[in-house]
N, C-alpha and C positions, 0 to 999 in steps of 0.2 A: 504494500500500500504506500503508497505516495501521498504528499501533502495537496497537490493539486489535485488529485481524486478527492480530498472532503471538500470541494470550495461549492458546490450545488447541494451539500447535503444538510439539513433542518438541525436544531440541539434537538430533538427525539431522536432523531435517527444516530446520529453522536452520541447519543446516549448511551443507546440501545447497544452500538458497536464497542462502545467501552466496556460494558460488562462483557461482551463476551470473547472479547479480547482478554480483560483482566483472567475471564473463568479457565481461557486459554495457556495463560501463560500460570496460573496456577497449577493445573494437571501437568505442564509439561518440566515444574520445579518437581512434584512432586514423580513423573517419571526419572528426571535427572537423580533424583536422590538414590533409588533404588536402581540403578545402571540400566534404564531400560531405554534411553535417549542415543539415540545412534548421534543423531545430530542436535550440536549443542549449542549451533548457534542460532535455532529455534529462538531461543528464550533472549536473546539479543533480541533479534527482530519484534518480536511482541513485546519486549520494554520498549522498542522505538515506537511501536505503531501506539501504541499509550501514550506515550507522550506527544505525537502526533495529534492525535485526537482530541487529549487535554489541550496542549496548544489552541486548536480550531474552536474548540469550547468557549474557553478564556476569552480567545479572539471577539466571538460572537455578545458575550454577555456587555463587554467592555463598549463594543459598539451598540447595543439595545438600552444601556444607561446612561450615554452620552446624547442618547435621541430624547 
């Protein structure tokens, strides 16, 4: 996921993809623990896409309280 991908998407839809992003990179901490993660840079990428998304969040409220 790319940042340019959330710039047409709503804060529900931001929402929405946070959890389950977050729910993502939870089960993939909890594969990592137990050596079941072949690839481990998984859990990279779903802390980026998090913060991503946070970012676009942020972005969004900051300009709906300056209207």
């Amino acid at each position: 996921m790319e940042f340019k991908d959330l710039e047409n998407k709503k804060a529900n839809e931001l929402s929405k993809m946070l959890q389950e992003e977050q729910q993502k990179l939870f089960e993939l901490r909890l594969k990592l623990s137990v050596n079941q993660l072949k690839q481990v840079r998984q859990v990279r990428e779903a802390r980026q896409n998090i913060s991503r998304l946070l970012t676009k969040i942020n972005k969004l409220k900051s300009q709906t309280e300056s209207n």
